[in-house]
C-alpha positions in Angstrom: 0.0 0.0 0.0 2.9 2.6 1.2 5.0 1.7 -2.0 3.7 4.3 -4.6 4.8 7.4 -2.1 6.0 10.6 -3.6 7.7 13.7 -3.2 5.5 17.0 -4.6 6.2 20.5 -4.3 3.6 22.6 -1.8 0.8 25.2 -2.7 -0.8 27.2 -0.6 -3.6 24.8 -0.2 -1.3 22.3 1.4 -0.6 24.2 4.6 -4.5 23.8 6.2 -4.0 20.1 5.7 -0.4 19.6 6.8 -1.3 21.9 9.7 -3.4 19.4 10.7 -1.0 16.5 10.4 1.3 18.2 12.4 -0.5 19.2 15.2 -1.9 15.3 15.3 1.6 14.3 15.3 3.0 16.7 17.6 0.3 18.0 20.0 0.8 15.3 22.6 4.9 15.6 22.8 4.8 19.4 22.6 2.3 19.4 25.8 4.3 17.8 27.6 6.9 20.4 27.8 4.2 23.1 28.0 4.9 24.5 24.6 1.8 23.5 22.9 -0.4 26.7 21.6 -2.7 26.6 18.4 -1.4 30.4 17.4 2.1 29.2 17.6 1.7 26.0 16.2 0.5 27.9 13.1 3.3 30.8 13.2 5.9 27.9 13.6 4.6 25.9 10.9 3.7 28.7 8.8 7.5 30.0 9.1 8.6 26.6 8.2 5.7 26.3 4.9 7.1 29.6 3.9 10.8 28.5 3.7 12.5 26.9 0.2 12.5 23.4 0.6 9.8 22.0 1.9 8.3 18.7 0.3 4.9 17.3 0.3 4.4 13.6 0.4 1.4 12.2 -1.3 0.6 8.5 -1.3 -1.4 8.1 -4.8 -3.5 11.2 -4.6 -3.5 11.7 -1.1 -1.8 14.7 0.9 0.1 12.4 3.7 2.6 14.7 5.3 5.2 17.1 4.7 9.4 17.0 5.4 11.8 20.0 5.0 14.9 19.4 3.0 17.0 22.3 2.9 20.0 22.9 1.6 22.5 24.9 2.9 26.7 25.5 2.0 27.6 23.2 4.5 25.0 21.1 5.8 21.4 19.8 4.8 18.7 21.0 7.5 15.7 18.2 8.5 12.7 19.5 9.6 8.9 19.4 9.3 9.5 15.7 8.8 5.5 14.5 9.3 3.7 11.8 8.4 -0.2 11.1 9.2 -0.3 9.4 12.4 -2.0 6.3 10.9 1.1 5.5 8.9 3.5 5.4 11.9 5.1 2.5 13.0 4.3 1.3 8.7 7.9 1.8 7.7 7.0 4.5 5.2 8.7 7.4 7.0 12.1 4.7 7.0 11.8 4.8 2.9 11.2 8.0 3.4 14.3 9.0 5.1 16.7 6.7 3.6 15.3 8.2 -0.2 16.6 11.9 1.6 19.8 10.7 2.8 20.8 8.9 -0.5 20.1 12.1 -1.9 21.9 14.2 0.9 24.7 11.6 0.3 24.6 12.6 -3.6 24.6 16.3 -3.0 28.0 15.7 -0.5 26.5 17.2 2.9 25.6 16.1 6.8 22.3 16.2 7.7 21.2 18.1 10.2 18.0 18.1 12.6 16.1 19.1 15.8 14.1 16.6 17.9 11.6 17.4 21.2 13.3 15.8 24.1 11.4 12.6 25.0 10.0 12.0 21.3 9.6 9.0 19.5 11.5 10.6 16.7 14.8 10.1 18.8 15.1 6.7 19.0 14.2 7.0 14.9 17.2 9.0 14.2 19.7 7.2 16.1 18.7 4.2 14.2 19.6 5.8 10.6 23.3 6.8 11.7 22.4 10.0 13.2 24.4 11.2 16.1 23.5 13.6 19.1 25.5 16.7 18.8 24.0 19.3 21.1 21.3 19.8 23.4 19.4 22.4 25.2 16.4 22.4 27.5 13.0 21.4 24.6 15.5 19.9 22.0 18.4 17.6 21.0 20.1 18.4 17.4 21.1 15.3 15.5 23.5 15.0 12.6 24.4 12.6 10.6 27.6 12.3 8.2 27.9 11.9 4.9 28.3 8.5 3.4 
């Protein structure tokens, strides 16, 4: 079912929906550290929506989730990396991932990328080759070398 996944560039009527993906992905993880607030779940994401690089991910037709891939001179920044709920745990954000590190791996650059203490997305990291290379009170940053 996951296999015919793709990469599409974003319009403005993506960010609604993907809004909504990620505040049913994050919601949970960013009350917990008692930074969850609509308005700023919408300025964050909307920052993030507005910056070059952002992919959507459709499965067939369907609007599925979204994942920043930006490149910089040095590095590649990871962000925005969200996938419907429903598809966790499906290994269709692994394909995911390893399609944007072969293609990280082609361009020459680390990856870089924030995670929320005590997320999920930690242990998911660390198990593609990522590394934790700073930390500060709400987030670890991850990297992960070229190959």
């Amino acid at each position: 079912m996951a296999e015919n996944w793709r990469f599409a560039p974003v319009s403005e009527a993506d960010f609604e929906p993907l809004l909504e993906i990620r505040i049913e992905v994050m919601r949970e993880h960013l009350e917990r550290v008692f930074r969850y607030e609509p308005e700023r779940a919408r300025r964050v994401f909307r920052e993030a929506f507005d910056e070059p690089g952002l992919r959507l991910i459709r499965l067939g037709e369907e609007r599925i989730g979204c994942v920043g891939f930006r490149v910089g001179p040095s590095e590649i920044k990871l962000d925005s990396f969200y996938l419907a709920k429903r598809l966790h745990n499906s290994g269709l954000g692994t394909r995911i991932l390893k399609t944007l590190l072969a293609e990280a791996d082609t361009i020459g650059l680390p990856v870089r990328l924030e995670v929320l203490h005590g997320s999920p997305a930690d242990r998911f990291y660390l198990r593609h080759g990522f590394v934790k290379i700073g930390e500060d009170d709400i987030e670890a940053e991850y990297e992960r070398a070229v190959r």
